[in-house]
LOTORVO-742107 format. One line per field, with one value per residue (C-alpha): chain; z negated, x negated, y; residue number from 1; residue in three letters. Coordinates in pm, 1 decimal. Layout:
<nodes>
ch [A	...]
w [Z	...]
u [X	...]
v [Y	...]
i [NUM	...]
aa [ALA	...]
</nodes>
This chain:
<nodes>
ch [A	A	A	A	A	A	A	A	A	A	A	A	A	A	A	A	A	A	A	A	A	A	A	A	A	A	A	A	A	A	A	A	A	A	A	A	A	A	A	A	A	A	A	A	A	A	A	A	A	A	A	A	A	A	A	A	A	A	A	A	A	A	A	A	A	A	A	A	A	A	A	A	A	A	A	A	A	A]
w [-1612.7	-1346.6	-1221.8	-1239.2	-932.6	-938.9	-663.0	-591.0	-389.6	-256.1	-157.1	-72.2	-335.1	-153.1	-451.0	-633.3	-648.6	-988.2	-1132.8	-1470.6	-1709.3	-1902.0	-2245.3	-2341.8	-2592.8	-2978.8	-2942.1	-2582.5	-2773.4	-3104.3	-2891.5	-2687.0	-2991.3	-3167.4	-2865.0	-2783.0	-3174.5	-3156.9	-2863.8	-2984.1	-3294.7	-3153.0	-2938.2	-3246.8	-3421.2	-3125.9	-3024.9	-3447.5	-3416.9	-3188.0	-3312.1	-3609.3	-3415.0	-3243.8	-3549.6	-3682.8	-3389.2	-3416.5	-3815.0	-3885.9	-4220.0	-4222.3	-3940.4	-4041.5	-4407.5	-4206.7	-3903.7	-4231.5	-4415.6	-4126.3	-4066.5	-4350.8	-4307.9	-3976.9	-4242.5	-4557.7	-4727.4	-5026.9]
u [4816.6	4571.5	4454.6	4079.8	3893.9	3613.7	3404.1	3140.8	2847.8	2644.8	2280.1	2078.4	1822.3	1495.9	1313.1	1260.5	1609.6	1709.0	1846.0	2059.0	2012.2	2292.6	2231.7	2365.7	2595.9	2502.0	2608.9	2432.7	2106.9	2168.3	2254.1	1956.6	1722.3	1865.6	1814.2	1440.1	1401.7	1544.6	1332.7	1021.5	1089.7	1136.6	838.3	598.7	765.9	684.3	340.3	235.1	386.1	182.0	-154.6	-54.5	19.8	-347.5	-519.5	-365.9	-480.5	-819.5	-791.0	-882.2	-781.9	-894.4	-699.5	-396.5	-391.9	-418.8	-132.7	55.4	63.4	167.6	434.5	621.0	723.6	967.6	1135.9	1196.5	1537.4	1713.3]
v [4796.5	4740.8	4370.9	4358.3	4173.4	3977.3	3918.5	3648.3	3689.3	3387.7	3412.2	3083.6	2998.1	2941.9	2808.3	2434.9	2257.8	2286.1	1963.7	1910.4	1658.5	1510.4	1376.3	1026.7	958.9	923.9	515.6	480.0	544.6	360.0	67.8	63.3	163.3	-161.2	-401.5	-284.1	-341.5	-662.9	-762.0	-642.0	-855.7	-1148.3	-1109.6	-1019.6	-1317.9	-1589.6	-1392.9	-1459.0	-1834.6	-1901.6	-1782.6	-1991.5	-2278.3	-2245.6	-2161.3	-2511.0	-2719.3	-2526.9	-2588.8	-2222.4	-2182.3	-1795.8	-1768.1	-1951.7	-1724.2	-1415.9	-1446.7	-1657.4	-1331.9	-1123.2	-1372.5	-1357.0	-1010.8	-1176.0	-1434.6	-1290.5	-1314.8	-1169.9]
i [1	2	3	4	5	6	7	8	9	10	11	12	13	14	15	16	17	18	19	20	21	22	23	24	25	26	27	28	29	30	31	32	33	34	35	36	37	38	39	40	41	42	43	44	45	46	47	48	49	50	51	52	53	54	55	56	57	58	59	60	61	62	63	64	65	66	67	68	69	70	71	72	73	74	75	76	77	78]
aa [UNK	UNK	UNK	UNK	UNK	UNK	UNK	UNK	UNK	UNK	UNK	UNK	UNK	UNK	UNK	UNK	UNK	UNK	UNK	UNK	UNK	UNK	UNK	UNK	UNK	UNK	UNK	UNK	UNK	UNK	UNK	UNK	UNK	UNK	UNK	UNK	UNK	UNK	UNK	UNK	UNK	UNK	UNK	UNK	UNK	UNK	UNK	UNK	UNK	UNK	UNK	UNK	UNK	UNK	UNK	UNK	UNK	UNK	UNK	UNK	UNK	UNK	UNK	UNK	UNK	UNK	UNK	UNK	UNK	UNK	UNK	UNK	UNK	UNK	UNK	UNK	UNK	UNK]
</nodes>
């Protein structure tokens, strides 16, 4: 049986260098989709303390009902 040869040929690409993009890991996202959550929550949850802290000191009482309302959704329990 005959051996079959390959043979490569290089010619310079003159176009746009082409780049590949590896994907990240199924965990590698979860983890960072968990700790932006996590930060964004905690940011919402001090941003809406404080507008009910000034709407106190103000004594806004539309104000306090509203950002009151808004806040419970950050402190609910089961």
């Amino acid at each position: 049986m005959k051996q079959e040869k390959v043979v490569y040929r290089f010619f310079q690409y003159v176009g746009e260098p082409l780049t590949a993009r590896k994907e990240l890991a199924f965990e590698d996202k979860l983890i960072a989709q968990f700790v932006l959550d996590e930060l964004v929550f905690n940011w919402n949850k001090s941003h809406l303390e404080d507008k009910i802290n000034q709407a106190i000191d103000a004594n806004n009482h539309s104000d306090f009902k509203q950002y009151s309302e808004a806040y419970k959704q950050y402190v609910w329990e089961d």
